[in-house]
Backbone of each chain as ProteinMPNN parsed JSONL, in Angstrom:
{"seq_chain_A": "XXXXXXXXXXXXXXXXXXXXXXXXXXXXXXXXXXXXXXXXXXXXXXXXXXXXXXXXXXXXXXXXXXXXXXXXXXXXXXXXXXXXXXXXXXXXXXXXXXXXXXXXXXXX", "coords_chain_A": {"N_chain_A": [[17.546, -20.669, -13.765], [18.963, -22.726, -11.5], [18.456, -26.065, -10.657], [18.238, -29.189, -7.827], [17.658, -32.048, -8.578], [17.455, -34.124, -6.774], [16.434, -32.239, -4.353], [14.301, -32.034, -4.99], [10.123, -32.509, -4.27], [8.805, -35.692, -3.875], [6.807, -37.033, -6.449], [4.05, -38.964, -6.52], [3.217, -40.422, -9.585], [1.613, -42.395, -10.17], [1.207, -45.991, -8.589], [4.293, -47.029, -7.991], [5.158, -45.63, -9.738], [7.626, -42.465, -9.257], [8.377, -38.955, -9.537], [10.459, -36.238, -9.73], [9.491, -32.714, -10.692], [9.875, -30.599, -13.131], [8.225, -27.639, -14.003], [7.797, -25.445, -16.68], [6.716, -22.373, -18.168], [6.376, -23.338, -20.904], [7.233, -25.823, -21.139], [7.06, -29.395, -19.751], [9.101, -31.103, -17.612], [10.05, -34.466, -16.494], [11.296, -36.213, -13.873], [11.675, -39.423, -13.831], [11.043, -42.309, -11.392], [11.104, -45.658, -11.238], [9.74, -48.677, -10.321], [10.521, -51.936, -10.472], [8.701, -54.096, -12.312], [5.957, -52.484, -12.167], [3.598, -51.297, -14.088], [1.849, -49.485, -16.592], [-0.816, -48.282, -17.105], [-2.545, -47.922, -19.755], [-3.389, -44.919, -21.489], [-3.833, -42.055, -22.428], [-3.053, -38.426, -23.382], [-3.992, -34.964, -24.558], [-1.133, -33.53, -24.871], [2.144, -33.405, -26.376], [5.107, -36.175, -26.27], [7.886, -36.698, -25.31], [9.728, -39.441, -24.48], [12.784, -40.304, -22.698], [15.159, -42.732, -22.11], [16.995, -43.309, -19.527], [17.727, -45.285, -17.903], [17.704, -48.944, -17.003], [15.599, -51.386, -18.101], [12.444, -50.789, -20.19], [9.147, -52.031, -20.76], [7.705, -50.627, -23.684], [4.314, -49.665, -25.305], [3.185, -48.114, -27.637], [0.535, -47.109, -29.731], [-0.638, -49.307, -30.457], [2.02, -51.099, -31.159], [4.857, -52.789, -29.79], [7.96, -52.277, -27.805], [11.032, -53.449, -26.073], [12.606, -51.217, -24.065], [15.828, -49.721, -23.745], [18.562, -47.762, -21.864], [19.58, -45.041, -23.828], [17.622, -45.152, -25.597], [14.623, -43.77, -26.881], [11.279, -42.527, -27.086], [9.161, -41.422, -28.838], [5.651, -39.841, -28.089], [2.934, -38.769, -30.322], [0.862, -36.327, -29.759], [-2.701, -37.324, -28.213], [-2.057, -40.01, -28.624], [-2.625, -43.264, -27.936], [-0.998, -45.05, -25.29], [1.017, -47.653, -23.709], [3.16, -49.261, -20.382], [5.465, -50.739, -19.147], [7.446, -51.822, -16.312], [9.997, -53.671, -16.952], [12.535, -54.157, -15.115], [14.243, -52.006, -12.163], [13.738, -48.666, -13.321], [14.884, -45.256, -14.593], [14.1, -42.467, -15.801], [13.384, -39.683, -18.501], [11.092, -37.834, -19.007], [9.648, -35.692, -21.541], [7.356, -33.105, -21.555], [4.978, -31.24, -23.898], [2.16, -29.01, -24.246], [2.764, -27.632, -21.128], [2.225, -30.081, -18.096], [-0.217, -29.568, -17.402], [-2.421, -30.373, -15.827], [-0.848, -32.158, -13.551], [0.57, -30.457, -12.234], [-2.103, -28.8, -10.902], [-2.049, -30.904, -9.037], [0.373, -31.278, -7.255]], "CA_chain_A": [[17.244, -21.253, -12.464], [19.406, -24.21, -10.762], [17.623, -26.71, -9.699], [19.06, -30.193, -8.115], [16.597, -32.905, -8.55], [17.142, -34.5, -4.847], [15.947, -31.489, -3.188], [12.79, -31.671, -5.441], [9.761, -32.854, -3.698], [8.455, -36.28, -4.845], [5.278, -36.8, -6.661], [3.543, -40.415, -6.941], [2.367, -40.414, -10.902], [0.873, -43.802, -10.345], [1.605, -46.719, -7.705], [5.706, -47.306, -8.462], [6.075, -44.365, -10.83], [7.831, -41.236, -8.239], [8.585, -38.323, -10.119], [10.54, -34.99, -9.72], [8.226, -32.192, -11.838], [10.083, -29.595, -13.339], [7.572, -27.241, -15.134], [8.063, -23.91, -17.235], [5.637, -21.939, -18.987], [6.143, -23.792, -22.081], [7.285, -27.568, -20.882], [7.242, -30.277, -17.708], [10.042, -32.217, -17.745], [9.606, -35.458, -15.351], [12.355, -37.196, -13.664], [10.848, -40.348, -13.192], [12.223, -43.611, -10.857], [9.963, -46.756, -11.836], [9.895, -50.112, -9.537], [10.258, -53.1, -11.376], [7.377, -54.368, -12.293], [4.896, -51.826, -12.214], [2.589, -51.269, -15.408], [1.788, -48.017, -16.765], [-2.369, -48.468, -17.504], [-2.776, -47.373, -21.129], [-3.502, -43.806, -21.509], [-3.472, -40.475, -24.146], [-3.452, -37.484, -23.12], [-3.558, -34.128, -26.082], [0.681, -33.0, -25.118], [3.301, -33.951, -27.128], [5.55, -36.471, -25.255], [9.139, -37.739, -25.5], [10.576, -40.464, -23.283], [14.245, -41.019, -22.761], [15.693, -44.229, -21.069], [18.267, -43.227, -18.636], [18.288, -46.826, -16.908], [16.816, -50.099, -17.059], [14.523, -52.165, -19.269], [11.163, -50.583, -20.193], [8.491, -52.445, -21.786], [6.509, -49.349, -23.772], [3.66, -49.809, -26.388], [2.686, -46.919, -28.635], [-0.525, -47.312, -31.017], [-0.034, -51.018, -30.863], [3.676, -51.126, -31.354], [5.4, -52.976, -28.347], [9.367, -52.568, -27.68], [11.334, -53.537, -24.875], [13.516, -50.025, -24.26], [16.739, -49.379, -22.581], [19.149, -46.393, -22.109], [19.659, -44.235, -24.651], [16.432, -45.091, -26.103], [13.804, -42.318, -26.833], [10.008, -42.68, -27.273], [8.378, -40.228, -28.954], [4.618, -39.791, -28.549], [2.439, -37.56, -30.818], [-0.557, -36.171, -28.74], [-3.431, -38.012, -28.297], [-1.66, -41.284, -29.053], [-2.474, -44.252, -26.844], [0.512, -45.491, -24.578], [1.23, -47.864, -22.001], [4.201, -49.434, -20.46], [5.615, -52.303, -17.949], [8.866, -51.504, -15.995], [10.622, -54.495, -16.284], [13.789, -53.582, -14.521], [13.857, -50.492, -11.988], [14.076, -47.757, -14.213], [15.511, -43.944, -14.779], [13.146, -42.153, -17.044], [12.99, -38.501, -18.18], [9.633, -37.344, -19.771], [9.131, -34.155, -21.433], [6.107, -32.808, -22.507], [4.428, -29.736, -24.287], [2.356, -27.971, -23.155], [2.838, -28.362, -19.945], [1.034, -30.926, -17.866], [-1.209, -28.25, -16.2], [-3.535, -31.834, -14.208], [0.17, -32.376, -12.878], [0.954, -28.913, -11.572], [-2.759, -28.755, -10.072], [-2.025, -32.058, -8.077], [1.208, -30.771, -6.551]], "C_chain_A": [[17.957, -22.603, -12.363], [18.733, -24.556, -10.164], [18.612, -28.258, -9.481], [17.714, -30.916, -7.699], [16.008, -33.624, -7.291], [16.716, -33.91, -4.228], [14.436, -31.542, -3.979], [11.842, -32.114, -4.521], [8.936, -34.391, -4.453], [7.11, -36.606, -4.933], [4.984, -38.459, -7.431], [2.923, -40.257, -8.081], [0.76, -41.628, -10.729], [1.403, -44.623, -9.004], [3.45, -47.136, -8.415], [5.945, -46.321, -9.333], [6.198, -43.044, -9.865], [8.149, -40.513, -9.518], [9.22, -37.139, -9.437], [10.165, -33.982, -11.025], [9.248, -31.2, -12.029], [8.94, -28.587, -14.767], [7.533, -25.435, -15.349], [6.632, -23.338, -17.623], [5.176, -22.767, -20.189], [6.107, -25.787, -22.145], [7.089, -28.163, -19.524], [8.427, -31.019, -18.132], [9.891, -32.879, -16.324], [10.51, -35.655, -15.114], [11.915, -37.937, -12.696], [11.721, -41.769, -12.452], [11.079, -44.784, -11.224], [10.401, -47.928, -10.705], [9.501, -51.107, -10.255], [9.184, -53.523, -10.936], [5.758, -54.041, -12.139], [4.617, -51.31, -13.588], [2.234, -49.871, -15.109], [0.331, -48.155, -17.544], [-1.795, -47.283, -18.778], [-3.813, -46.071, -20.928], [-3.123, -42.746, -22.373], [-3.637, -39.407, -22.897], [-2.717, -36.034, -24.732], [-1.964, -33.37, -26.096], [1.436, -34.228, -25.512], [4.268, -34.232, -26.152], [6.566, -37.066, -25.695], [9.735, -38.447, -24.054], [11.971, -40.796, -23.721], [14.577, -41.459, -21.801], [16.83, -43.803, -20.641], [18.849, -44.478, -18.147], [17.657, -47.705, -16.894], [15.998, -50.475, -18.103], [13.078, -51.717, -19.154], [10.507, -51.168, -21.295], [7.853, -51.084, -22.34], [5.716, -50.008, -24.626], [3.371, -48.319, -26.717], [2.052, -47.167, -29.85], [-0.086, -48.523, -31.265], [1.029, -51.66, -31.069], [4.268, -51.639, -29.752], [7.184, -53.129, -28.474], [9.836, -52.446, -26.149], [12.955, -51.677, -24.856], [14.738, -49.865, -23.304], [17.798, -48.273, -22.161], [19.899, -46.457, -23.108], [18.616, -44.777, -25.77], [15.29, -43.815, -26.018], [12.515, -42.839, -27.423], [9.496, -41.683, -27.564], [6.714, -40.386, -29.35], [3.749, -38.721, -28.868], [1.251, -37.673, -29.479], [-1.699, -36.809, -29.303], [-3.032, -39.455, -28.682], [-1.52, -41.924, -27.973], [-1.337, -44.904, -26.112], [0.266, -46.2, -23.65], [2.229, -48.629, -21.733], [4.468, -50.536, -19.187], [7.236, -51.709, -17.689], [9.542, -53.376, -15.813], [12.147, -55.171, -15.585], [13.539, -52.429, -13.333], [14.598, -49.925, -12.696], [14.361, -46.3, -13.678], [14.649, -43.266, -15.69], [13.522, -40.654, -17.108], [11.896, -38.521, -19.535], [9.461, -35.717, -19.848], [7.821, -33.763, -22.403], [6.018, -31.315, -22.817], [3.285, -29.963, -24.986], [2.652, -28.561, -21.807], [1.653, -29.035, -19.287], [0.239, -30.209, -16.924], [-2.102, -29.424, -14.888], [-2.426, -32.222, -13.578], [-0.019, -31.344, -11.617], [-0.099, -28.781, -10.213], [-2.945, -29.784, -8.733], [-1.088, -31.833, -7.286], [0.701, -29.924, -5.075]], "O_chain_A": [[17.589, -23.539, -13.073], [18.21, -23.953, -9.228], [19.425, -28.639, -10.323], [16.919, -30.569, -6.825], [14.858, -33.75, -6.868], [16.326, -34.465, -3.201], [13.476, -31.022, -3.41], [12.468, -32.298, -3.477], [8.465, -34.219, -5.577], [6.31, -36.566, -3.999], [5.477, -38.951, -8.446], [1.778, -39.863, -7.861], [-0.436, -41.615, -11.022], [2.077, -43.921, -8.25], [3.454, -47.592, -9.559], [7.112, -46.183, -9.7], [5.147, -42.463, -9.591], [8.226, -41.173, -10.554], [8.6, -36.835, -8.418], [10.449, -34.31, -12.177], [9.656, -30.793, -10.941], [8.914, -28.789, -15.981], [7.331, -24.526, -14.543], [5.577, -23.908, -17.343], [3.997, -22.929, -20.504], [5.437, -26.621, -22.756], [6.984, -27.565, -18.453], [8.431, -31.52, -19.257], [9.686, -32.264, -15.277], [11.243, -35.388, -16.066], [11.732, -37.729, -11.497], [12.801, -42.18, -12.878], [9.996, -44.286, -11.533], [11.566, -47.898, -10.309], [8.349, -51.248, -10.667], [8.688, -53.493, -9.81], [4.773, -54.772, -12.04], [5.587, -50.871, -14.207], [2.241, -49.238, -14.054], [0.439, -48.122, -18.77], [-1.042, -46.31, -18.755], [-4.874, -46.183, -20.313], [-2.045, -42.711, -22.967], [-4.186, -39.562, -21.806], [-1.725, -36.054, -25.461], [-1.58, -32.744, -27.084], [1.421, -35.419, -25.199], [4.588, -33.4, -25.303], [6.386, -37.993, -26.484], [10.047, -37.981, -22.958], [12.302, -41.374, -24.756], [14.459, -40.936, -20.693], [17.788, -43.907, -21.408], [20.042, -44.737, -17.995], [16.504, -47.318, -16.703], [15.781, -49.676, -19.014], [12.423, -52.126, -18.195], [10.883, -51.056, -22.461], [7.436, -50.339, -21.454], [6.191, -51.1, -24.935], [3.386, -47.466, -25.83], [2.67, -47.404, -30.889], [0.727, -48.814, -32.143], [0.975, -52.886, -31.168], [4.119, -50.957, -28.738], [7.661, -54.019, -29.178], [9.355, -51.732, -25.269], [13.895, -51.427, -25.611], [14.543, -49.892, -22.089], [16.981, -47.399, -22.452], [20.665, -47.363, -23.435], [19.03, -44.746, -26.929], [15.247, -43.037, -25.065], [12.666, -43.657, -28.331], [9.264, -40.866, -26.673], [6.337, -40.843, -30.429], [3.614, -37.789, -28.074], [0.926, -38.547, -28.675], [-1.859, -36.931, -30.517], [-3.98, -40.096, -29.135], [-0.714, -41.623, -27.092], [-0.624, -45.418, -26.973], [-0.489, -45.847, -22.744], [2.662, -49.047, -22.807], [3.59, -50.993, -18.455], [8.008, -51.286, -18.548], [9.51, -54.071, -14.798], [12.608, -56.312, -15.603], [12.493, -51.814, -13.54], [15.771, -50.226, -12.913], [14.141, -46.054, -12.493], [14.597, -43.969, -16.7], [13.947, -40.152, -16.068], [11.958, -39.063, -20.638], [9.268, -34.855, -18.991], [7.496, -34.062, -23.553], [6.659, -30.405, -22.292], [3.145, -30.714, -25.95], [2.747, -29.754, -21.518], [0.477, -28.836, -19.589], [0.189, -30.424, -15.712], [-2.292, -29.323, -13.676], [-2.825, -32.911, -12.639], [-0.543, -31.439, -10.508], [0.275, -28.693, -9.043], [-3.668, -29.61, -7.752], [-1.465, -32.169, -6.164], [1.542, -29.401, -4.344]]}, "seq_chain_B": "XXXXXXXXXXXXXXXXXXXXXXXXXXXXXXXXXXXXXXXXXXXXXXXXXXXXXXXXXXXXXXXXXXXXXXXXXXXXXXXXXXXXXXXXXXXXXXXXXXXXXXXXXXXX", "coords_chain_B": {"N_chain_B": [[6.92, -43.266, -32.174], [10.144, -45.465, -32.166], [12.954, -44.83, -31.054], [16.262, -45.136, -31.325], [19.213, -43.682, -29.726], [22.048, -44.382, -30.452], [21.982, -44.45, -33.234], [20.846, -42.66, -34.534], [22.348, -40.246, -36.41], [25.842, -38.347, -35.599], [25.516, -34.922, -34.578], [27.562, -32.179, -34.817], [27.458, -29.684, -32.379], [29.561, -27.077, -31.669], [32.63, -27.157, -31.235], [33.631, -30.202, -29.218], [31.237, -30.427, -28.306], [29.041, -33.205, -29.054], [26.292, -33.971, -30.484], [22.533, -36.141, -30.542], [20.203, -36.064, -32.639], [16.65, -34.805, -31.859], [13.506, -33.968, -33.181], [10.443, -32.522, -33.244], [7.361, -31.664, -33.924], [7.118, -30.059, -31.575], [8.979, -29.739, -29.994], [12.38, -29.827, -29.592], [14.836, -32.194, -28.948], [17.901, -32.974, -27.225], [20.382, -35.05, -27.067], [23.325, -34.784, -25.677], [26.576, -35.411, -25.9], [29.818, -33.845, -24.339], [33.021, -33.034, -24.325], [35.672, -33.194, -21.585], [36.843, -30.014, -21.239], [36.062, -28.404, -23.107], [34.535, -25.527, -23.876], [31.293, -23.637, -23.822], [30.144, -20.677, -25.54], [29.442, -17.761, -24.758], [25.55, -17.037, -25.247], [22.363, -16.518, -27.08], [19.241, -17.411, -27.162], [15.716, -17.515, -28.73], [14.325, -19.859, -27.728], [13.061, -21.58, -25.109], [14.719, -23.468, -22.521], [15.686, -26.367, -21.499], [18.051, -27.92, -19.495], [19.673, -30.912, -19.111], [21.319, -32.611, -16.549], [22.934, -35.554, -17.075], [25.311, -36.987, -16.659], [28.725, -36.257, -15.389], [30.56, -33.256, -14.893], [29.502, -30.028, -15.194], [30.029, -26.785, -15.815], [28.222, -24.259, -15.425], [26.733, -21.133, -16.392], [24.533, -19.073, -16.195], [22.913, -16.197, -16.821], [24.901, -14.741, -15.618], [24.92, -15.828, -12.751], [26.506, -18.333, -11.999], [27.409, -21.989, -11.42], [28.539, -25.14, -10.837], [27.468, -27.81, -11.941], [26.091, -31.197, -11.325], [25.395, -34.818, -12.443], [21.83, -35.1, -12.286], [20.88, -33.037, -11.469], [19.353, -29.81, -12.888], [18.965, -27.646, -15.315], [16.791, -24.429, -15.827], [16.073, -22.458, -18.581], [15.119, -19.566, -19.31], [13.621, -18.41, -22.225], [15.436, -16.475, -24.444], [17.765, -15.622, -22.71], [20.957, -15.076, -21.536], [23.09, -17.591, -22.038], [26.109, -19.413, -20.998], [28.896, -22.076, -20.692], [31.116, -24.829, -19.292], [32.358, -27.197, -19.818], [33.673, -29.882, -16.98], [34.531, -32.155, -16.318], [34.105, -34.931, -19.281], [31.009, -34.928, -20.253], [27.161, -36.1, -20.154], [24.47, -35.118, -21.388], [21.041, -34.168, -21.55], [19.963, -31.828, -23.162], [16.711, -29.925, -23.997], [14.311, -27.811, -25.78], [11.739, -25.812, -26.286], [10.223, -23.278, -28.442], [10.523, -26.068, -31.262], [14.202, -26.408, -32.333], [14.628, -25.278, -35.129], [16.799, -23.625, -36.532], [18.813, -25.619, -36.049], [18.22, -27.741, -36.886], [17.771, -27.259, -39.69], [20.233, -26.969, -40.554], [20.844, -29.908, -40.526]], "CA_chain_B": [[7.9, -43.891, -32.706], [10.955, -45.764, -31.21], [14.319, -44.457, -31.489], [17.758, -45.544, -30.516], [20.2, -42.351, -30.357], [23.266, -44.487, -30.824], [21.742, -45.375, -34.413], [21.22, -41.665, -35.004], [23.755, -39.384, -36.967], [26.264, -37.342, -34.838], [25.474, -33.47, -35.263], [28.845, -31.511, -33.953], [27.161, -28.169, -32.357], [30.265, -27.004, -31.612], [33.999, -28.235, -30.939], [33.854, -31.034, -28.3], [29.744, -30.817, -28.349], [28.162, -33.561, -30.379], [24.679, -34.187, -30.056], [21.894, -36.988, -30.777], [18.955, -34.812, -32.121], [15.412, -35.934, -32.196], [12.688, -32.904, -33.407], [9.07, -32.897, -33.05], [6.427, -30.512, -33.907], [6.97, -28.953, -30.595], [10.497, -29.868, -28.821], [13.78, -30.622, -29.658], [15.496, -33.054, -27.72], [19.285, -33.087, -27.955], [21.501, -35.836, -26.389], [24.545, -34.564, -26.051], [27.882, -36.068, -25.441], [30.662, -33.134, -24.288], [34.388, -33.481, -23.924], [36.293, -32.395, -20.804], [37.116, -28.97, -21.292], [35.601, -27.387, -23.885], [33.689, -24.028, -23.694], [30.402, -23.441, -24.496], [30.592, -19.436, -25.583], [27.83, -17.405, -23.991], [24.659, -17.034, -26.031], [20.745, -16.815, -26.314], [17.872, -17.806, -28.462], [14.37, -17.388, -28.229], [13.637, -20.923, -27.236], [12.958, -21.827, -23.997], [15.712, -24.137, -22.454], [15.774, -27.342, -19.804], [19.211, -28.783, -19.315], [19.511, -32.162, -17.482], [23.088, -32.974, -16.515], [23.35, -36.834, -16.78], [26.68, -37.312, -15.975], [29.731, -35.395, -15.281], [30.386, -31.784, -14.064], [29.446, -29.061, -16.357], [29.999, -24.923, -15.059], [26.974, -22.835, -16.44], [26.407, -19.836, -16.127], [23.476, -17.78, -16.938], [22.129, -14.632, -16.44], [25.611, -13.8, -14.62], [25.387, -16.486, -12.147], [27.988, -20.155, -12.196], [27.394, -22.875, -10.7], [29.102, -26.221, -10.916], [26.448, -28.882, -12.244], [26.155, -32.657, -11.864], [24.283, -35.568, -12.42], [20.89, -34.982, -11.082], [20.742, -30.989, -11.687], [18.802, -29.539, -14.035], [19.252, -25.542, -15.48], [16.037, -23.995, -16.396], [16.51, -21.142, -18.672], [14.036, -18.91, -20.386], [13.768, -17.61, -23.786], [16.444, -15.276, -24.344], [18.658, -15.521, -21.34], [22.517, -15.325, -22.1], [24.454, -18.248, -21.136], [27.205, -20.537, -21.508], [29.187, -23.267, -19.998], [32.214, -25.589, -19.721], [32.877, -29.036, -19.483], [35.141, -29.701, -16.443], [34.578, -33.173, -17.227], [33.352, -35.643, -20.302], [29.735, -35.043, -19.676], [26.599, -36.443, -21.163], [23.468, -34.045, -21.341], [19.981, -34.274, -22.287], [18.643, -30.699, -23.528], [15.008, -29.893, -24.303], [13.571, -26.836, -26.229], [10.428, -25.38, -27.319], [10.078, -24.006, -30.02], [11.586, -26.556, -31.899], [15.147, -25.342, -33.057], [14.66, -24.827, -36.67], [18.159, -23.351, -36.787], [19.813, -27.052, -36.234], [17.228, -28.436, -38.495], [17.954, -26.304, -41.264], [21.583, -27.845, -40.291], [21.331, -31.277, -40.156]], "C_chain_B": [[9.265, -44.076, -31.774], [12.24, -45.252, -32.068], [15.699, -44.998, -30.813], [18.731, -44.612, -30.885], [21.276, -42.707, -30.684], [22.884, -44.699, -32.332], [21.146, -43.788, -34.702], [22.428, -40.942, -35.476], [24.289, -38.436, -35.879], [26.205, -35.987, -35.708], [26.49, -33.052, -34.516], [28.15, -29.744, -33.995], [28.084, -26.913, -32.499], [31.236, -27.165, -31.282], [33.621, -28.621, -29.795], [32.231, -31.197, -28.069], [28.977, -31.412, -29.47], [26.767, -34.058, -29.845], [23.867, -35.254, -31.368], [20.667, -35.999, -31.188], [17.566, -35.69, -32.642], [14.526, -34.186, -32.055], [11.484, -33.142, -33.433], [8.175, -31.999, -33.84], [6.37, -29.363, -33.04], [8.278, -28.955, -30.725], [11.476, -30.208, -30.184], [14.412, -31.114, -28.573], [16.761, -33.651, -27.696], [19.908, -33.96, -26.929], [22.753, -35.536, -26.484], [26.004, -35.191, -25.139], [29.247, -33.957, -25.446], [32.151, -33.602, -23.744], [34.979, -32.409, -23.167], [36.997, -31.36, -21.344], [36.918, -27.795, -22.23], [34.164, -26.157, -23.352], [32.415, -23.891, -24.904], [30.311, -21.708, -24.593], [29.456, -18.824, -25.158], [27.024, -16.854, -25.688], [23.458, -17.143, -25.569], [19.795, -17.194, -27.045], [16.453, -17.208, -27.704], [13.564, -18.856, -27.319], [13.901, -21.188, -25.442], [13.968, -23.378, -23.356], [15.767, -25.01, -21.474], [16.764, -27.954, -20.123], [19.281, -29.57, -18.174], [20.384, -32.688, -17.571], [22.919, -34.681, -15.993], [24.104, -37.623, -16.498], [27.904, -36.219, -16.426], [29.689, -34.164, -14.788], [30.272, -30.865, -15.291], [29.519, -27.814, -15.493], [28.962, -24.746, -15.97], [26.737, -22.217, -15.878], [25.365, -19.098, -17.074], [22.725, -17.035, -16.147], [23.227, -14.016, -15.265], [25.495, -15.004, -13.525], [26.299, -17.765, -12.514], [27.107, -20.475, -11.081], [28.033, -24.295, -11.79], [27.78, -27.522, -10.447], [26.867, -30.325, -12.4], [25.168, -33.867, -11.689], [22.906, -35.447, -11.209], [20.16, -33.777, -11.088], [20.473, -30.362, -12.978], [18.801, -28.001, -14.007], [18.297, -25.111, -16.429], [16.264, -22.333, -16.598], [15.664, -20.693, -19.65], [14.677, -18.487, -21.611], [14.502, -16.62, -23.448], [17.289, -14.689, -23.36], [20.063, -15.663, -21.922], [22.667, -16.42, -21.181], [25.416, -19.061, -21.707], [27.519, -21.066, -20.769], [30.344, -23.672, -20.065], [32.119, -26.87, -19.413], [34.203, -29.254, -18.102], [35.539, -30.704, -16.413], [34.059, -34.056, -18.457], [32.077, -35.722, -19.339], [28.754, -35.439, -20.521], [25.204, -35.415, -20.739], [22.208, -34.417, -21.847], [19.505, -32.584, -22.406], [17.501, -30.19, -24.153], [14.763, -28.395, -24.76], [12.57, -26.632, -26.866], [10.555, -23.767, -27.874], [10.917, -25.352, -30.111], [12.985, -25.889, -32.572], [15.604, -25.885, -34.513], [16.064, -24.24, -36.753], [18.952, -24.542, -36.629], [19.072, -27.697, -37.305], [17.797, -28.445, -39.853], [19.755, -27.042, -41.616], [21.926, -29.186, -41.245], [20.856, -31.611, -42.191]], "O_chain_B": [[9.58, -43.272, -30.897], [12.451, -45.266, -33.28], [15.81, -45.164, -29.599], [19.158, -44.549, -32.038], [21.95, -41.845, -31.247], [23.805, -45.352, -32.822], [20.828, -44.004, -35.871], [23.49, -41.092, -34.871], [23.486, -37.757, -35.24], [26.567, -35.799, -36.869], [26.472, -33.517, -33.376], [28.185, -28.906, -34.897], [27.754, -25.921, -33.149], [30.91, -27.751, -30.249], [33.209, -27.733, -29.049], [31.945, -32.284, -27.566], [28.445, -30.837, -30.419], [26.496, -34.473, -28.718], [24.197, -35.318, -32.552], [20.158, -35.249, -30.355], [17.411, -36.666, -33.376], [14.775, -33.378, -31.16], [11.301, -34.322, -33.731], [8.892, -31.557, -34.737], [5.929, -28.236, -33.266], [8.799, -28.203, -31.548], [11.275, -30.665, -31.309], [14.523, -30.58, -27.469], [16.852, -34.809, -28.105], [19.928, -33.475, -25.798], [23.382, -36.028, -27.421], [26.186, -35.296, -23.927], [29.325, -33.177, -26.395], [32.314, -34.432, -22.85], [35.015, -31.225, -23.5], [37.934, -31.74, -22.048], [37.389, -26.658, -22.194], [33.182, -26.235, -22.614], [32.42, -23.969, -26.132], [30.436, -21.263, -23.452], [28.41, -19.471, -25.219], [27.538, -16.487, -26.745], [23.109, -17.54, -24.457], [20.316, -17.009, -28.144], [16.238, -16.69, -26.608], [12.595, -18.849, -26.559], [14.923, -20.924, -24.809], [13.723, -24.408, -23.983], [15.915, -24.491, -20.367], [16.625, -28.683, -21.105], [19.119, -29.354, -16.973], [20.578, -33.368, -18.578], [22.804, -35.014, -14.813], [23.877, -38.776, -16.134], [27.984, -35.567, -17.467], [28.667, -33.901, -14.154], [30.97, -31.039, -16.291], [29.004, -27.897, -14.378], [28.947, -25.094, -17.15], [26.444, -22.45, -14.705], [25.407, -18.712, -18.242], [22.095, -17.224, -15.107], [22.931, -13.235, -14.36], [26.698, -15.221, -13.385], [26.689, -17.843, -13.68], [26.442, -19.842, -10.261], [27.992, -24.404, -13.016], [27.357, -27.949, -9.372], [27.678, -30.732, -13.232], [24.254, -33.845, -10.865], [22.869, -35.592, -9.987], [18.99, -33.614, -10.743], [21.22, -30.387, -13.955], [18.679, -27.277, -13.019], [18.535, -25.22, -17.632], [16.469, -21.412, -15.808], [15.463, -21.297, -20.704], [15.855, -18.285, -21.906], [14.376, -15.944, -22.426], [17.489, -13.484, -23.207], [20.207, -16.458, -22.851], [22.486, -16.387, -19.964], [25.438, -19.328, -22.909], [26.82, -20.988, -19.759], [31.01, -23.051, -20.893], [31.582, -27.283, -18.386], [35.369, -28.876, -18.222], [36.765, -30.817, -16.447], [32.986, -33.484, -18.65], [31.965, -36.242, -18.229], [29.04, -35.307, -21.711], [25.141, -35.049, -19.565], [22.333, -35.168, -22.814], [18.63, -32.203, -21.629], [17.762, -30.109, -25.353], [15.113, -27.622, -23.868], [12.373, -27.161, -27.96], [11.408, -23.189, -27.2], [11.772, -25.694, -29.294], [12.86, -24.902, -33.297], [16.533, -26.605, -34.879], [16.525, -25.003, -37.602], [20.023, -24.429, -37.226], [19.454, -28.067, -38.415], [18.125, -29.267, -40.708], [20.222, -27.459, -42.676], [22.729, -29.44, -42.143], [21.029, -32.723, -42.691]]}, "name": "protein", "num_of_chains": 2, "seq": "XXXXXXXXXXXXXXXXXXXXXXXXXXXXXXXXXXXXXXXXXXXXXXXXXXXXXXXXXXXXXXXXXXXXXXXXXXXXXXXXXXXXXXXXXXXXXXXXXXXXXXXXXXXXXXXXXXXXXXXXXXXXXXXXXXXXXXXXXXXXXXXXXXXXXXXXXXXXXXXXXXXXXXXXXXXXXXXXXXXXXXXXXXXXXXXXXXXXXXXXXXXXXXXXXXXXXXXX"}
């Protein structure tokens, strides 16, 4: 399946985090836009989650760990591991998880 | 955990495809750098497949269709789908699979 991300439809995660959702049976992949300066409230959830920095400066924390991230950076968080994050740049994000984020899907 | 893919080892998948790889429990998550004009040969696995064209033009084809991919356009392809590809220019890629692919693993 081709898909082009612009025709997706977009989905507010949070206040400043838009997203296009791509989700399979097995994964979601996000393609997220961030507005500087919006905070990402600390949060777990039980799927396995990698972040890669397409664009801009992201503050992240992970289990107490704080780095400022920028492209070609990658975040990998195990499930259930606390996270939260500060855009301080606008950012490019892609987020993929597994399983998929099924409380996504149902919000669509 | 934080990663920086330029400070990862290059894996060469095959001629003109080298890739950044980062493995999980679930995913693999391959950064890949491709050079204008090489051919990806058609093929299939069991893993389930999200390609996210980050820059440049890539052709793929699977399951018998082409299309001409670029930044922005993502090619969701199930477990066991034939496909392949070309470079029509230096492109950079992010691809995502679940399973993890234990066959690069076993590689690297």
């Amino acid at each position: 399946m081709f898909l082009t991300t612009e025709n997706l439809p977009d989905f507010e995660i949070i206040a400043g985090y838009t997203a296009k959702m791509i989700h399979t049976d097995q994964l979601t992949v996000m393609h997220v836009t961030v507005k500087a300066g919006h905070d990402l409230p600390e949060h777990q959830h039980p799927h396995e989650q990698i972040t890669n920095i397409i664009a801009g400066e992201f503050e992240m924390t992970v289990d107490g760990v704080t780095k400022v991230c920028r492209a070609g950076d990658v975040i990998v968080i195990a499930g259930n591991k606390a996270h939260s994050g500060r855009a301080l740049t606008d950012c490019r994000i892609i987020d993929v998880f597994n399983p998929p984020r099924e409380d996504y899907k149902a919000k669509e």
